[in-house]
N, C-alpha and C positions, 0 to 999 in steps of 0.2 A: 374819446371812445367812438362817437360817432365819425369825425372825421377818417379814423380807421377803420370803419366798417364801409364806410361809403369808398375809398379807394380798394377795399378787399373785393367787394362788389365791381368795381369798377374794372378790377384786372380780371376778374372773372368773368363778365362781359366780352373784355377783348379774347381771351381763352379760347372762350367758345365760339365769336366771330373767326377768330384764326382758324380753328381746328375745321369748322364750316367751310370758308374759304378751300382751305389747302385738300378738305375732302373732297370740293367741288372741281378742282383743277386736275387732283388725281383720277377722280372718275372723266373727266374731257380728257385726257389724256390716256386713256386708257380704251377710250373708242377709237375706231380703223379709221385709217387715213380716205381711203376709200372705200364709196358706197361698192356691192356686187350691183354685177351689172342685169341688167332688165329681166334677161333670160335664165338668169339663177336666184332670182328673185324667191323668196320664199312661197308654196302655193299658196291662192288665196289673195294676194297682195291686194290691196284696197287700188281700183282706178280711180282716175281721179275723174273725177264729177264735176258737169257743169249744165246748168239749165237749156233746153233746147232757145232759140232765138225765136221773140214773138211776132208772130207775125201780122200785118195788117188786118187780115181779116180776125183773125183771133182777138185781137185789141177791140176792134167795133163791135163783137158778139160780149167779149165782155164788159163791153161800155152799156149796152142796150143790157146785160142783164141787170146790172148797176141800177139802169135807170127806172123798171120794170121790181124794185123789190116790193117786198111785203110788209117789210118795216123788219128789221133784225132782231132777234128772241132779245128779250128781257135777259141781263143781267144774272148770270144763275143758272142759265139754260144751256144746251147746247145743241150744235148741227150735226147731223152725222152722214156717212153716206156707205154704202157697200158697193165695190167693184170688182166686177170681174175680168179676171187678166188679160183681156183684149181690151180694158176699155168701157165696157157698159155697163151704166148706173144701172144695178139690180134694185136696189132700196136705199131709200132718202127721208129725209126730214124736209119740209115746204120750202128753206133756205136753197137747197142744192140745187142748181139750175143744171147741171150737167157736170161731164167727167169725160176724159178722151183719153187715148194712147199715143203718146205720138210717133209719127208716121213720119219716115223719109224716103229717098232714093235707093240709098246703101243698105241695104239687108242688113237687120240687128244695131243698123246705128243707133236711135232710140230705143232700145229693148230694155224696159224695164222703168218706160218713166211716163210719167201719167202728170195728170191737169183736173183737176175738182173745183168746179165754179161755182162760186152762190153768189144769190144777190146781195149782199151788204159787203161791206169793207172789214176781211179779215186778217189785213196783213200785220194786225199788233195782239191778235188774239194768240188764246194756246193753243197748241193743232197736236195731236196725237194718231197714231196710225200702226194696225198691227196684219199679219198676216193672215188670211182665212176667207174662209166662204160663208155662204147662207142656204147649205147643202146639208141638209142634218145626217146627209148619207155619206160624207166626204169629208176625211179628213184634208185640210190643206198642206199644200207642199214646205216641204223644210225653206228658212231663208231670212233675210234681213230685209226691214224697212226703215225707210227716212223722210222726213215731211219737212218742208219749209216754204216760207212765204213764195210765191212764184214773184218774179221778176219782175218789173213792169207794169204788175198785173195787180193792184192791191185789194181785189175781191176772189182770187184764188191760192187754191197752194199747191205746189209741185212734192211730189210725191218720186221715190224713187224705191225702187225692192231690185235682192237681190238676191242669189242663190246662195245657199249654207257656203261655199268657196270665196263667194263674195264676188262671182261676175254678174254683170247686169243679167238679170231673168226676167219675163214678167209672171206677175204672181198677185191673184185675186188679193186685198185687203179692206180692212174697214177701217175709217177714217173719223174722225169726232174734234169738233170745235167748239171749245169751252168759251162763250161769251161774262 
């Protein structure tokens, strides 16, 4: 008896491996050979994103705030900062040493991507970040934000917002790092 129940299980196993399988080949098979192309793109279409390159002098600013901390919250605790869409730390917690926009040559090349520095090493912490101000008179504008460790940089995080379509925007948000 049991040897028949363990072969009955056994081809019911393979059944459903099979059925899996062949459902998976029929949906690969069922998507377009080719992609459309750029300009019929659906609106909205996600750009692809990449961190601005760091620069020397940004590297030795955030080396010296590195050096210059306070000793990092206690376990439990977190940093936070508010930014407004240009760029400037409106309100911080004692961690945040600063916050920039970054700035190029080409008009809107960096539009919508920001730098938040504290003094301690947060590049394995949790970072959170959402859209808004510290305007009790103002609603903030529709859009999307993204946070992740910056580059290079293991005492900041690169932040990036975007407009409800999903092109680069810059757009005030508040930022929070859970120690």
């Amino acid at each position: 008896m049991t040897t028949f129940l363990r072969r009955k299980a056994t081809a019911a196993a393979l059944g459903v491996l099979t059925l899996t399988l062949a459902g998976g080949g029929i949906a690969a098979a069922a998507q377009p050979a080719a992609k459309a192309p750029v300009e019929v793109a659906q609106p909205g279409a996600r750009q692809p994103g990449a961190q601005p390159p760091v620069t020397a002098a940004q590297a030795r600013a955030d080396r010296a705030a590195m050096k210059a901390t306070l000793a990092p919250p206690a376990p439990g605790t977190i940093a936070w900062a508010v930014v407004r869409s240009d760029g400037v730390l409106l309100q911080h917690s004692g961690n945040v040493t600063g916050a920039f926009r970054f700035h190029c040559c080409n008009a809107g090349e960096y539009r919508g991507q920001y730098q938040v520095t504290l003094d301690y090493d947060v590049h394995l912490k949790a970072h959170s970040a959402t859209i808004g101000t510290n305007d009790q008179l103002n609603v903030p504008p529709g859009g999307e934000i993204s946070v992740a460790p910056r580059t290079l940089t293991p005492n900041a995080v690169f932040v990036q917002t975007r407009s409800s379509s999903g092109a680069f925007a810059d757009r005030p948000f508040h930022i929070v790092i859970a120690n």
